[in-house]
Each structure stands twice: as C-alpha cells, then as structure tokens.
Backbone bond lengths (Angstrom), bond angles and torsions (degrees), N, CA, C in turn:
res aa  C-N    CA-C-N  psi(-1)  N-CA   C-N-CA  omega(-1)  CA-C   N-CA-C  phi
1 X - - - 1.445 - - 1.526 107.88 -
2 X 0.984 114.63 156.57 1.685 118.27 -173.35 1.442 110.72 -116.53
3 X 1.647 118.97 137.02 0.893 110.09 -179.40 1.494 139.81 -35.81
4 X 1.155 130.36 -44.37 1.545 139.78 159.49 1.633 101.56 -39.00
5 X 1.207 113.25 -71.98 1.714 123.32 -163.51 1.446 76.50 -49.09
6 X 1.587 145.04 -78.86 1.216 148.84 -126.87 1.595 97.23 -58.32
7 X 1.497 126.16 -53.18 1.406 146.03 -170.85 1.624 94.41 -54.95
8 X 1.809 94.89 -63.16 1.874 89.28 -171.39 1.214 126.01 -55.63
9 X 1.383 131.40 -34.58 0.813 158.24 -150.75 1.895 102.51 -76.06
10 X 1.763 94.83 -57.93 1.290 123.07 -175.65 2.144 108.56 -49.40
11 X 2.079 87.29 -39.66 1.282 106.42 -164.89 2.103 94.75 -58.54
12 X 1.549 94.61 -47.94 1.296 91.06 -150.49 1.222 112.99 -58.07
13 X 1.545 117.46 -25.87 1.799 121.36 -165.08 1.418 103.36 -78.47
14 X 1.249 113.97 -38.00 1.422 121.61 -174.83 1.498 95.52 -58.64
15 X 1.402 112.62 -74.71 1.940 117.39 169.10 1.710 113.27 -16.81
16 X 1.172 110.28 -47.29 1.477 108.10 -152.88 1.535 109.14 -108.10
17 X 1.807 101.57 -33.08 1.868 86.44 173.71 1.849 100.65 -155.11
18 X 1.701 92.25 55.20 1.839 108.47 162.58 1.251 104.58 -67.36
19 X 1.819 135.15 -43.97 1.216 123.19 179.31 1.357 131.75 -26.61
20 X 2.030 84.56 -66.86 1.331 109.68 171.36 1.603 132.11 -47.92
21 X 1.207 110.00 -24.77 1.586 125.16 -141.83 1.790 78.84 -107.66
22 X 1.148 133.17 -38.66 1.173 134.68 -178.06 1.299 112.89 -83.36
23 X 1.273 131.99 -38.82 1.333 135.42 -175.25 1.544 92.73 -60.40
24 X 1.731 134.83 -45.01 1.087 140.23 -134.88 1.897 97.50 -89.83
25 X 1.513 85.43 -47.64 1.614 88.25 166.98 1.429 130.82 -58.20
26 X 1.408 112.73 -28.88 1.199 130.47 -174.22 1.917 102.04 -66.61
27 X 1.087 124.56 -54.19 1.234 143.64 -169.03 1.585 94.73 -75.23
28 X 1.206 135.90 -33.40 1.319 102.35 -168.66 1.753 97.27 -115.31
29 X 1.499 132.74 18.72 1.316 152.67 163.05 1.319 116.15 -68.27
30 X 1.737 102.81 -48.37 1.035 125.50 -157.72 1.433 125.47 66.42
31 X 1.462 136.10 24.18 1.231 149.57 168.59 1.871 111.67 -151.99
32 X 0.899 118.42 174.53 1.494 128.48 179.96 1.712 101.45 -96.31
33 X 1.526 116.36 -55.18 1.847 99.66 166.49 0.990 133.23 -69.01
34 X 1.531 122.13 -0.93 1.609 126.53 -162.92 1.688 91.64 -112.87
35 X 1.643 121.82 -16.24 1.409 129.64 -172.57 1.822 95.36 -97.86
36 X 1.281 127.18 -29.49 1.199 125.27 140.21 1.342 127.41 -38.63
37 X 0.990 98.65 -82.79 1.723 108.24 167.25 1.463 118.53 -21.45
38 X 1.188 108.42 -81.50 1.838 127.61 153.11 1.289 122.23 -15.83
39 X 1.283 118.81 -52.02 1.503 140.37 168.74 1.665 102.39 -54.96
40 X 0.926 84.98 -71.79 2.058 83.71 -168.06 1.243 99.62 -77.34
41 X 1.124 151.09 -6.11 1.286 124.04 158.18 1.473 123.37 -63.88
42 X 1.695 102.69 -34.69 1.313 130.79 -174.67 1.729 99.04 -55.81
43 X 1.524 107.87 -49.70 1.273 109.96 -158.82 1.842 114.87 -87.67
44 X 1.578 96.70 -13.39 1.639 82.92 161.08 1.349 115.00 -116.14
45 X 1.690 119.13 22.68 1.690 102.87 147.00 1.437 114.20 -93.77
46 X 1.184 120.38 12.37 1.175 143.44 173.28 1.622 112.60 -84.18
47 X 0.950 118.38 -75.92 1.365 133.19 155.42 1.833 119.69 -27.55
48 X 1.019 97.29 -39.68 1.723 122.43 -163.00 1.820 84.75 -84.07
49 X 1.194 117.90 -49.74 1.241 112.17 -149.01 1.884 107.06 -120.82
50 X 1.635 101.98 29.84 1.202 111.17 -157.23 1.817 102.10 -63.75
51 X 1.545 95.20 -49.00 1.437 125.15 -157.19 1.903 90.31 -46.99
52 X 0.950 111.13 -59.22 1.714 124.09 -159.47 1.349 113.83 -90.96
53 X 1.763 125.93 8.40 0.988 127.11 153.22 1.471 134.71 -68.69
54 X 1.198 149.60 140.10 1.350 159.46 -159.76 1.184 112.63 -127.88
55 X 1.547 119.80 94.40 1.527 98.04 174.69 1.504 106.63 130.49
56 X 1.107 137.85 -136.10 1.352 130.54 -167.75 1.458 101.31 -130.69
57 X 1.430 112.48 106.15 1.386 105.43 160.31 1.014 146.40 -47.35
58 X 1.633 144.06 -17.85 0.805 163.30 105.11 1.458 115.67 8.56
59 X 1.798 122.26 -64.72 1.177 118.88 168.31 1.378 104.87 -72.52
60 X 0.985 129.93 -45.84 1.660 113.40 -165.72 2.046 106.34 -64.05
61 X 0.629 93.86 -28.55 2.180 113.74 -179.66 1.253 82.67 -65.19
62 X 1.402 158.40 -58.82 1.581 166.92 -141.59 1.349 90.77 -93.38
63 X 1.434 134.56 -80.25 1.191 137.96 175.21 1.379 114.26 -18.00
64 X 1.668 111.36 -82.41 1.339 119.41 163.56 1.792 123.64 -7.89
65 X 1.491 103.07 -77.40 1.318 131.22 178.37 1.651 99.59 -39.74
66 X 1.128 113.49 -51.88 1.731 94.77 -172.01 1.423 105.93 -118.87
67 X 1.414 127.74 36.31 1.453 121.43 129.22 1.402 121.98 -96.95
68 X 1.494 116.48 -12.61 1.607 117.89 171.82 1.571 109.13 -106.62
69 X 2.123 118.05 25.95 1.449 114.02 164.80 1.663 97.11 -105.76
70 X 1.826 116.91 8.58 1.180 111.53 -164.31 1.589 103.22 -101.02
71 X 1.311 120.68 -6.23 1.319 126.66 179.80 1.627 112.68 -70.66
C-alpha cells in the first residue's frame, strides 16, 4: 500500500466508524480521555504500519486497542 492510499484509507475508517472505534476505546480505558488517548495511539501505529498491513484495518486498529488497554 502506498503512503497516500495508507492516509486515505486511514481517512476513510476514521470517517465512517471513529464513533465506533472511540466508544470501543472508551470501554476498555475505562475513561473517555484515556479512550482518547488509546485511540490515537491506536491510529498512528496504524498509520506507521499502514503500508505492511494485510487485511482489514479496521481489525488490526481493534487488535491494537486492546493490547495497549492491557498495559
């Protein structure tokens, strides 16, 4: 994937199910700034690692999220 596609790509999930993706963080943070927090971390190892992902970003962004709510 190429950087651009990686960004657009990044743009669209965020566009279409950030609600979701935040609500999810929120719940396993246990606060709304720490599910913030959670979120964007999520979204620039995401970003970082767009190119060499396989598969649906979406699950791997989920993945992320609750191995870095286990710290």
């Amino acid at each position: 994937m190429q950087d651009a596609d990686a960004a657009a790509d990044l743009e669209r999930l965020v566009a279409d199910r950030g609600e979701q993706l935040l609500r999810t963080a929120v719940l396993l943070a246990g606060s709304h700034q720490d599910g913030e927090d959670l979120l964007q971390a999520g979204l620039e190892r995401l970003l970082r690692r767009g190119r060499r992902i396989e598969g649906s970003l979406e699950g791997y962004l989920r993945r992320t999220l609750g191995a870095g709510s286990c710290r």
